[in-house]
C-alpha positions in Angstrom: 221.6 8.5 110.1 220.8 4.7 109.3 218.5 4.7 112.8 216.5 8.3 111.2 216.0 6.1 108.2 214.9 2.8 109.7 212.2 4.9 111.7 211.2 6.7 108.1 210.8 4.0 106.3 208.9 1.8 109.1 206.7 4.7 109.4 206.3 4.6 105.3 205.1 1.3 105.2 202.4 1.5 108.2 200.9 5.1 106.7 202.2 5.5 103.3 202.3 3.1 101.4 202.8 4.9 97.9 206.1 6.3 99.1 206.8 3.4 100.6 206.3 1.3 97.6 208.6 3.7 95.3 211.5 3.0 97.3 214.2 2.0 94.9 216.6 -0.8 96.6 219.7 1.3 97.6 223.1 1.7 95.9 226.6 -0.1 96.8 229.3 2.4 97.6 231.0 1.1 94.8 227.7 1.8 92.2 227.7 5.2 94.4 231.5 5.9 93.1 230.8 5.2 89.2 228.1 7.7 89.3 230.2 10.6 91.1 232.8 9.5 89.0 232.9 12.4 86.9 231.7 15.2 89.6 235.2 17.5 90.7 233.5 16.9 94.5 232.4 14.2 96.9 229.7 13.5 98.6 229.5 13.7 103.1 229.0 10.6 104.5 225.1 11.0 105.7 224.2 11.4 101.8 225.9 8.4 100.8 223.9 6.8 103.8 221.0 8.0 102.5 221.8 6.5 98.6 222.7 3.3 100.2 219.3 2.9 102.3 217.1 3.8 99.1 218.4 4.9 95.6 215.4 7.3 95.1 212.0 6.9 94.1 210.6 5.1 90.9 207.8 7.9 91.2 209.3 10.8 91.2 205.7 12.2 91.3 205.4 11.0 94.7 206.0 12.9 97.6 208.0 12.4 100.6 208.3 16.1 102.0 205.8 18.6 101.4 205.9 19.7 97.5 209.4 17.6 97.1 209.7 13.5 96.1 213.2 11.6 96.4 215.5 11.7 93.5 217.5 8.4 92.0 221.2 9.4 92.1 221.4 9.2 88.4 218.2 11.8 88.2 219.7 14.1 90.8 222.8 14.4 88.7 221.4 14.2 85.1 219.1 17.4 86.8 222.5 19.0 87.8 223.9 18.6 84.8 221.4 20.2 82.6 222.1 23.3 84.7 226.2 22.9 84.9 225.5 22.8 80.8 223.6 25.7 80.8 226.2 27.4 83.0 228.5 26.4 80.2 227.1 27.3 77.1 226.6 31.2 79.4 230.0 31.1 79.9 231.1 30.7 76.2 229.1 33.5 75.0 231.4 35.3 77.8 228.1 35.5 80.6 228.2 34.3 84.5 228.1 31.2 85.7 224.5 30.5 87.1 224.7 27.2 88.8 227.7 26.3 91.2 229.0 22.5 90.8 229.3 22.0 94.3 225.3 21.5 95.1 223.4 18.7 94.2 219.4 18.8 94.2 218.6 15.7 95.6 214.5 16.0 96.1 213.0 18.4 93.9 209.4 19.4 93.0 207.8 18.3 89.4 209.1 21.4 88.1 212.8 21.2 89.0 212.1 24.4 90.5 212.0 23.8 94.7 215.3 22.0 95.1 216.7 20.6 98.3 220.6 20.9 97.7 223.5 19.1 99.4 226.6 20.5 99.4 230.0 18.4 97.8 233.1 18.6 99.0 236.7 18.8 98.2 238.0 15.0 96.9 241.3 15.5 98.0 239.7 16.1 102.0 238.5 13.8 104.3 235.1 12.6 104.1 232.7 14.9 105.4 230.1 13.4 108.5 227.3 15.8 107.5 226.1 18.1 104.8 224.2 21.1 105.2 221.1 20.9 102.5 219.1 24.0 102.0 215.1 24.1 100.8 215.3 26.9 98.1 212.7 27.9 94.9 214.9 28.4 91.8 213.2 30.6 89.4 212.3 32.9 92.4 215.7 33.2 93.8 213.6 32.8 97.3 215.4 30.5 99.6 213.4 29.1 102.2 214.8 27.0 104.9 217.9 25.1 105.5 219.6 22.6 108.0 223.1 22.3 109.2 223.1 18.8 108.5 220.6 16.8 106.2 219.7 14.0 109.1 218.2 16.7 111.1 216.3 17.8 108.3 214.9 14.2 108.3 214.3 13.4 111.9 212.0 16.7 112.0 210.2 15.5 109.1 209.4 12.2 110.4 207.9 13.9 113.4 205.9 16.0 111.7 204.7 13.1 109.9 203.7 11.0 112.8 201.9 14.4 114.4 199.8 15.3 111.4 201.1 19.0 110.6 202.4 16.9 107.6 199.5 15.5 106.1 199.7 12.5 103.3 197.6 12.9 101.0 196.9 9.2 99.9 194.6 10.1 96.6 197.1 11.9 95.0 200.2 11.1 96.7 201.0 14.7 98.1 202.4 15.4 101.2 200.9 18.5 102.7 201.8 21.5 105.0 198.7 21.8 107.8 200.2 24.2 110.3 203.7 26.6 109.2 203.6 27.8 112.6 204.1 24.3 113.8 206.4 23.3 111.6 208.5 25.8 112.0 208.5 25.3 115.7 209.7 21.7 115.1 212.8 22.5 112.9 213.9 25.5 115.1 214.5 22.3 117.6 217.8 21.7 115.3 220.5 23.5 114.1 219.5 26.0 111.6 221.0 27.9 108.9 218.2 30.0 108.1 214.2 30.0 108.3 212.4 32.3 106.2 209.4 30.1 105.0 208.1 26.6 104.9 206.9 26.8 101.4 205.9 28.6 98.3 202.4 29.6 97.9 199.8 30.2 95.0 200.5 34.0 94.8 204.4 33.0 94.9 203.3 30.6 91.7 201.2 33.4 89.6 204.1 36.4 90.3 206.2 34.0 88.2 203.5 34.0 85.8 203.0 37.5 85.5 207.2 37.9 85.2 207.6 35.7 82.7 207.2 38.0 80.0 209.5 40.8 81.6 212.0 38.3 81.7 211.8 38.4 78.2 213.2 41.7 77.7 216.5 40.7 79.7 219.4 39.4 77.6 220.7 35.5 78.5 223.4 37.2 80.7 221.5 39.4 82.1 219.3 36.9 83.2 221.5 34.4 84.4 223.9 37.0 86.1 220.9 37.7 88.0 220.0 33.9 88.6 223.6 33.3 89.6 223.7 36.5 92.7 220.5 34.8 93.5 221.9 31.1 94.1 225.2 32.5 95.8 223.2 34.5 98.3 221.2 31.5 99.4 224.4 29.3 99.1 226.4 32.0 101.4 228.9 32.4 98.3 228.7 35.9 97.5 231.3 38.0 97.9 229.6 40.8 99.7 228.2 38.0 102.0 232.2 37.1 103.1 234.3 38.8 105.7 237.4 39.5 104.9 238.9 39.0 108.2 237.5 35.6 109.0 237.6 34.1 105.4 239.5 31.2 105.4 241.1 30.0 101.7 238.8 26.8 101.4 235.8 29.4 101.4 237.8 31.6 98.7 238.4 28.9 96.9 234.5 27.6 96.6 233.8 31.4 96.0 235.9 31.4 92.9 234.1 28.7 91.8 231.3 30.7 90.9 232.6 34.2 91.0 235.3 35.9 89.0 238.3 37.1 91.5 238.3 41.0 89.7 234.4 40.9 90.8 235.3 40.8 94.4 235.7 43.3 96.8 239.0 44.8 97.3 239.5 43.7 100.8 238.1 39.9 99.8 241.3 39.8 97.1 243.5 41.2 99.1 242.9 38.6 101.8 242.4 35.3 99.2 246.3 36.8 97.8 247.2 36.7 101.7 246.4 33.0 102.3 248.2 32.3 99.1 245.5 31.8 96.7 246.1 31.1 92.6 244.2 32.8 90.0 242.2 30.9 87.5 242.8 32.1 83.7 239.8 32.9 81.7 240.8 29.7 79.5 240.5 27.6 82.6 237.1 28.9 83.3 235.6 28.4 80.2 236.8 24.9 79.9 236.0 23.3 83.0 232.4 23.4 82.2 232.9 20.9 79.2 234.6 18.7 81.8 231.6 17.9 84.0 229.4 15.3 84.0 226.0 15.7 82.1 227.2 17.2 78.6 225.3 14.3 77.2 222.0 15.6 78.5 219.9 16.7 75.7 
């Protein structure tokens, strides 16, 4: 991971300077710490890498992948929270859970809308090498593309850097998409989760538009019940998305983070009561929420 960044950042300063320039000095592991203090999960070991080489970018207008800049630490959680507290407030009024604790967006468009999200993991377990992170458009509920492990994700964007399909754009400090079929060819050279696009386009932009005002007509829990199945498809945390058979009890156990038990299928409870699995009460759920980090987030 440190060698991926080296290379990213020498590249930076020869071609880009604006991104270059934005680079925030990293964070100590200790500075890391204070900041997760308060989220249930930690981070794998190649996103700490990352916070430690740079803490972000000042800009956070500026790119570094195409349509996505670099978050601070401290932005990429205060952004999390505002979602875990919207999660919250839907769970007093007795609606779903939209927004699951255990991702992170750490780039993001200027809307908070494209999010590339890390995945925590359990405290009490080792430290993870890798995280998967997954390229996804929010409001749309389209997920796009995602990486078994974020340092791939960087080493085939610094390749398509130095060949041009991604473009800087130095006037407005844009990175841009010159070729999908080429860029798509580049990733499927590493582990993949999934592929379904390399980015949103205009018409993607102006269907949100025009849907705004149906959305209207939907009730808060409507809306974020619908927002929720959404996230947990892309995430891989539905329950129709789990077999039975292979489900192991950490799975069940990240499942019920963001899914009530009695909304599984049969055959899913049936095997998360095999492994041994507790129920959470309904007081449990609706506390935790006030517990995370970010309830001071206006």
């Amino acid at each position: 991971m440190n060698t991926t960044l080296e290379a990213l950042q020498t590249w930076l300063k020869a071609n880009y300077r604006a991104a270059h320039d934005s680079l925030q000095p990293g964070l100590a592991d200790s500075e890391i710490d204070e900041l997760l203090s308060d989220w249930p999960y930690q981070l794998s070991a190649d996103v700490r890498a990352l916070y430690r080489w740079h803490n972000g970018f000042e800009d956070t207008q500026v790119e570094l992948l195409p349509g996505l800049s670099f978050l601070p630490l401290e932005q990429a959680l205060e952004l999390a929270a505002a979602y875990w507290e919207a999660s919250a407030a839907q769970v007093k009024k007795g609606g779903e859970e939209f927004f699951p604790r255990l991702v992170l967006p750490i780039f993001s468009d200027a809307d908070s809308n494209v999010l590339a999200l890390v995945q925590g993991f359990e405290k009490t377990a080792p430290v993870q090498p890798a995280s998967p992170v997954q390229v996804i458009a929010l409001q749309q509920g389209q997920r796009l593309y995602a990486f078994q492990r974020l340092e791939d994700l960087l080493k085939a964007s610094l390749k398509l850097l130095e060949s041009g399909v991604y473009r800087v754009d130095q006037d407005r400090d844009r990175v841009e998409l010159t070729d999908e079929r080429r860029a798509q060819a580049a990733w499927r050279k590493f582990p993949m989760l999934y592929l379904e696009r390399a980015t949103l386009d205009a018409d993607d932009a102006e269907e949100l538009e025009d849907d705004s005002d149906e959305d209207e007509d939907l009730s808060d829990e409507e809306a974020s019940e619908n927002l929720l199945a959404n996230l947990m498809s892309m995430l891989g945390l539905h329950p129709d998305d789990i077999d039975p058979a292979t489900a192991t009890l950490e799975e069940l156990n990240d499942l019920q983070e963001v899914s009530a038990l009695e909304s599984w299928p049969p055959a899913l409870q049936q095997r998360f009561h095999e492994l041994g699995g507790g129920v959470k009460t309904l007081d449990e759920e609706a506390e935790k929420p006030d517990e995370e980090p970010g309830n001071s987030v206006p």
